[in-house]
C-alpha positions as CSV (number, residue, x, y, z in Angstrom):
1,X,71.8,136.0,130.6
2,X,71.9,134.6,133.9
3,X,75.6,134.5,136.3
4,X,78.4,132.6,135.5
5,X,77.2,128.8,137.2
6,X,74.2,129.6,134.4
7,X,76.8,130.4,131.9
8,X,79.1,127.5,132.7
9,X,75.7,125.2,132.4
10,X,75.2,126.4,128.7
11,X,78.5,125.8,127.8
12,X,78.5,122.4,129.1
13,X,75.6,121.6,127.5
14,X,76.5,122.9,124.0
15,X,80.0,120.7,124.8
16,X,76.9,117.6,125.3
17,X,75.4,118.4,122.3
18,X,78.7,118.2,120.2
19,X,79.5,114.9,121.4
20,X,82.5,115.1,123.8
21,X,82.6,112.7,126.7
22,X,81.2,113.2,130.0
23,X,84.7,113.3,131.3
24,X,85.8,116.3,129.1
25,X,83.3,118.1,129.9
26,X,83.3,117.6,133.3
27,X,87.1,119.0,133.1
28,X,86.4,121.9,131.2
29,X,83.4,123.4,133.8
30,X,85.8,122.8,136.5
31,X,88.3,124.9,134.5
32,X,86.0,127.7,134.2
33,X,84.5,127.6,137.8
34,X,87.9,127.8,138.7
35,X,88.8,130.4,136.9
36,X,85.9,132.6,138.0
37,X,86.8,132.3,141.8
38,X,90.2,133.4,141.0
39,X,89.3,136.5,139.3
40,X,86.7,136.9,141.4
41,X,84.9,139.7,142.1
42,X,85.3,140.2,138.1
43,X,82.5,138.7,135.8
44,X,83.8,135.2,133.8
45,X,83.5,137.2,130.6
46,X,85.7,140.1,131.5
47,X,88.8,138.3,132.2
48,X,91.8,139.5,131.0
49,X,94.7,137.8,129.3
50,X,96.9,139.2,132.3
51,X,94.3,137.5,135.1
52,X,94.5,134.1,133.0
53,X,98.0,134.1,132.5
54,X,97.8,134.7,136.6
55,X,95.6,131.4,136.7
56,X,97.4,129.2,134.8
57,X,100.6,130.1,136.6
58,X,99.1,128.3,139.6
59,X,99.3,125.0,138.2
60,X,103.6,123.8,138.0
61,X,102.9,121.5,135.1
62,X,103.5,122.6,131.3
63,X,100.9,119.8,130.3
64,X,98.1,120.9,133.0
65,X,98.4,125.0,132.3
66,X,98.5,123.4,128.2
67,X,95.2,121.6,129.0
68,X,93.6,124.7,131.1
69,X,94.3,127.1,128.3
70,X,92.2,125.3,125.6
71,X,89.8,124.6,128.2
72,X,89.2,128.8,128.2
73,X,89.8,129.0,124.7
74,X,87.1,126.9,124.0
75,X,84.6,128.5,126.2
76,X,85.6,132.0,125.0
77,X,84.7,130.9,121.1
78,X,81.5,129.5,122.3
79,X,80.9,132.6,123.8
80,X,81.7,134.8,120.9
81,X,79.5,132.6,118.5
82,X,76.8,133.5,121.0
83,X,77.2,137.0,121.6
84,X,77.7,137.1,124.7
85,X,81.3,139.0,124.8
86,X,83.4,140.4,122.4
87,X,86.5,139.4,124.6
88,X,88.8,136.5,124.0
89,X,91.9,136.8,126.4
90,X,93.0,133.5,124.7
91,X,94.0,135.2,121.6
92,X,97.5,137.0,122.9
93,X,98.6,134.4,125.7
94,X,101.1,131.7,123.4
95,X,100.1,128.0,124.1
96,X,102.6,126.6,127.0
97,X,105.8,124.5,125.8
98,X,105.1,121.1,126.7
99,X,108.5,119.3,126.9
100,X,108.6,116.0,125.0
101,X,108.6,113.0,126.7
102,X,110.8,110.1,125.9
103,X,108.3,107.1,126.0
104,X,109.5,104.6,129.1
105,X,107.8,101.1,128.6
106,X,108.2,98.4,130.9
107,X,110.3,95.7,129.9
108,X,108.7,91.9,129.3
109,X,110.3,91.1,132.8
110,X,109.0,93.8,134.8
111,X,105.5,93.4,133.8
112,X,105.8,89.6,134.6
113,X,107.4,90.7,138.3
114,X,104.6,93.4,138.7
115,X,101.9,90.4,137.8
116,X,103.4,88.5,140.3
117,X,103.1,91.1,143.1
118,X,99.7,91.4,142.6
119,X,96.3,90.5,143.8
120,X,94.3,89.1,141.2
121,X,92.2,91.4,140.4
122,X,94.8,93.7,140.0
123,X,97.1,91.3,137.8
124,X,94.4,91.6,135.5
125,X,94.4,95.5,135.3
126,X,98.3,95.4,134.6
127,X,97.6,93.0,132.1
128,X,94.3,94.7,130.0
129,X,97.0,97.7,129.9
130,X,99.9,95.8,129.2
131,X,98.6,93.4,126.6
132,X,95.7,95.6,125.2
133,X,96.7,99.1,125.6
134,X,93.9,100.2,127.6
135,X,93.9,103.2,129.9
136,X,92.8,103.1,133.3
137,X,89.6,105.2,132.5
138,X,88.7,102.4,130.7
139,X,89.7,99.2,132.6
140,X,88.3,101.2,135.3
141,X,84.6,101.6,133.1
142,X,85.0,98.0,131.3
143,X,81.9,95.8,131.5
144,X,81.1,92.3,130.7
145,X,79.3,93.3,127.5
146,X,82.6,94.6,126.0
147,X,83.4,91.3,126.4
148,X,80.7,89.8,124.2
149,X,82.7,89.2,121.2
150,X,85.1,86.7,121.1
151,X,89.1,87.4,121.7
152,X,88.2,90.8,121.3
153,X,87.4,93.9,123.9
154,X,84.9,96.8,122.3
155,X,86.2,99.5,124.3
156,X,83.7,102.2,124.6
157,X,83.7,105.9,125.0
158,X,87.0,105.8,125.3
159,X,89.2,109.2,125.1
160,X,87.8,111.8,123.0
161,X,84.4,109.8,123.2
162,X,85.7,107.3,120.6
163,X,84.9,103.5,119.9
164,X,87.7,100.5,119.1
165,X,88.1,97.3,118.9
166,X,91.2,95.6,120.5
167,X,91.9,92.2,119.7
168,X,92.8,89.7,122.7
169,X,96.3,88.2,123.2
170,X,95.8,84.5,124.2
171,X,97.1,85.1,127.9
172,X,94.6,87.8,128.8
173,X,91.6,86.5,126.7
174,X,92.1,83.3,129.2
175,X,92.1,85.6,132.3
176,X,89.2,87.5,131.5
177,X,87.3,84.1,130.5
178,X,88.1,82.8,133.9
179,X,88.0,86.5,135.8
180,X,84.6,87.1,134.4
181,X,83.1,83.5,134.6
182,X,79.8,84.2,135.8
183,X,80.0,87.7,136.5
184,X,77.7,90.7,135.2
185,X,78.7,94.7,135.3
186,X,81.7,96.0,135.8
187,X,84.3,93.9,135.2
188,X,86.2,95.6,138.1
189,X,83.4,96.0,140.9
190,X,83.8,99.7,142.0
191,X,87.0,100.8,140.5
192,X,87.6,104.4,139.4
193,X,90.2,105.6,137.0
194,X,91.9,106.6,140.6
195,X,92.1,104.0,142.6
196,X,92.9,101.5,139.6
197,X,96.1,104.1,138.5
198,X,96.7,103.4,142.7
199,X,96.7,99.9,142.6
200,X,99.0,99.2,140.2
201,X,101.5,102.2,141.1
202,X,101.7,100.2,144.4
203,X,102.4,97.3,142.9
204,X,104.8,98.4,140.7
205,X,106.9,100.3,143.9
206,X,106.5,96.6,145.7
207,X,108.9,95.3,143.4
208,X,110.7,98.3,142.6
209,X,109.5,99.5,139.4
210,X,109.3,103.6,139.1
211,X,107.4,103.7,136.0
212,X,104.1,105.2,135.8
213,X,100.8,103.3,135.4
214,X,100.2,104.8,132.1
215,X,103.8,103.6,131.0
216,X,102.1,99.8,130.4
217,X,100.3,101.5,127.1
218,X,103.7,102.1,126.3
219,X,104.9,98.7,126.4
220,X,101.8,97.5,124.2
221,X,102.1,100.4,121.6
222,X,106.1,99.7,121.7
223,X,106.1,96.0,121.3
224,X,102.8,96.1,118.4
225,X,105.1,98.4,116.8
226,X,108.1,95.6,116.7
227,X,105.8,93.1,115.8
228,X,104.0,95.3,113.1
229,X,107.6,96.3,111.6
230,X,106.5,99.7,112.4
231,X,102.7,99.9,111.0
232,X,102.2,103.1,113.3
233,X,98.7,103.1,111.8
234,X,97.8,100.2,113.2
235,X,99.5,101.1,116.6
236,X,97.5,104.4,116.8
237,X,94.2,102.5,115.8
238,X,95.0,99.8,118.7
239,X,95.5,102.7,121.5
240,X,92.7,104.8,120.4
241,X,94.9,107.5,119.1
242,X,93.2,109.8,116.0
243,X,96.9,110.6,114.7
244,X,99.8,108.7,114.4
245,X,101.8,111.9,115.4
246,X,100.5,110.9,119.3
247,X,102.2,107.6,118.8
248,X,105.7,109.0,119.4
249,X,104.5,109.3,122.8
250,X,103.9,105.9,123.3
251,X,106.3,104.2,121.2
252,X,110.3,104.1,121.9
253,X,111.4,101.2,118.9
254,X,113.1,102.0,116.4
255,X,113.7,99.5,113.2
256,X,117.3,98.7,111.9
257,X,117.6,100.7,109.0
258,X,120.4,99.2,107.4
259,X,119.2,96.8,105.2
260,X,117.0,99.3,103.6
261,X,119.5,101.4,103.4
262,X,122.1,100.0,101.5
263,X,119.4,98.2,99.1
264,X,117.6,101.7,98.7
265,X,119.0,102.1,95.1
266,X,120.4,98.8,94.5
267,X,122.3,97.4,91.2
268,X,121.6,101.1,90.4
269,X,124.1,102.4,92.6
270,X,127.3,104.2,90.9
């Protein structure tokens, strides 16, 4: 077995083979190069749950150290199935509490101000967010061939390496028709997940909006949850979510339960 770059290039290639995205993988070697440079001059497969712990404690967000731990945990199963070590410093360090976060969509006006900030190019990455949910990984990687079907955007490889299929509200099914007229590629000529999160953070601090970027997949997952009477299904199917448990992150409605309430048992009632 060859050093750890050659072990890191197995791993990453097994991660191929099972079919997660280019993205995740990409993530996961960086965690482990990473990690072998801070326990350096220790071998990757000697680490210790006290030098991880160490590594982790470098990074100031719950969510990232969260996201670094299974990242090793990962690699140290793979390595275990293939004999390679016996060690797994994942097994006594507790996941990190990530705190909950209260969902903070953008309100129908503010995403009309934040349009009408912006360039048009990126009024239309506010609005295949806004109105379709998309992240800006994948408004970033959309292409005209998503586009092939009508009123309806095939996102693909999307988080997780999964497919859907997001219908088109009227409004942005018009400005992609018009955007796109002609065009062939990317839809957004040399955008990156980066600079498109950029864009419309600067847009949104123009007009004095502090919400985050990603906070516009709120305001479609909240408002197709109003309009679905609560189908959270549906919601998670529209955002590309596998459970509906991820949807509390997304969605801050909740229905009026009073009618159901006092009908619950009816003429049955004592």
């Amino acid at each position: 077995m060859g050093g750890v770059p050659v072990l890191v290039a197995e791993f990453a290639q097994y991660q191929e083979f099972r079919g997660f995205s280019a993205k995740t993988v990409g993530r996961r070697t960086w965690t482990l190069r990473t990690l072998a440079e801070h326990v350096a001059p220790h071998q990757l497969l000697e680490v210790t749950p006290r030098e991880v712990i160490a590594f982790l404690s470098t990074r100031p967000s719950a969510q990232t150290r969260y996201a670094l731990l299974s990242d090793i945990r990962q690699f140290f199963r793979w390595a275990n199935r293939q004999q390679y070590t016996t060690n797994d410093p994942t097994a006594l360090i507790d996941p990190p509490r990530v705190p909950s976060r209260v969902p903070t969509p953008l309100t129908g006006d503010q995403i009309h101000r934040a349009c009408g900030a912006a360039t048009p190019r990126v009024r239309l990455m506010i609005m295949c967010s806004a109105y379709a949910g998309l992240r800006v990984s994948e408004i970033a990687a959309l292409h005209t061939d998503n586009l092939k079907h009508a009123s309806r955007i095939v996102v693909r490889d999307g988080k997780g390496g999964k497919d859907r299929v997001v219908p088109l509200a009227p409004i942005l099914d018009v400005a992609l028709y018009i955007w796109c007229d002609g065009r062939v590629g990317q839809v957004f000529p040399r955008a990156t997940p980066d600079n498109v999160s950029d864009q419309i953070r600067r847009t949104f601090r123009r007009v004095g909006i502090y919400n985050r970027p990603h906070d516009l997949r709120a305001s479609f997952g909240t408002e197709a949850a109003r309009r679905s009477n609560g189908n959270l299904v549906l919601v998670a199917a529209l955002l590309g979510h596998a459970s509906v448990l991820t949807i509390q992150r997304y969605v801050r409605w909740n229905p009026d339960g009073t009618d159901v309430v006092s009908d619950l048992y009816g003429d049955d009632a004592a």
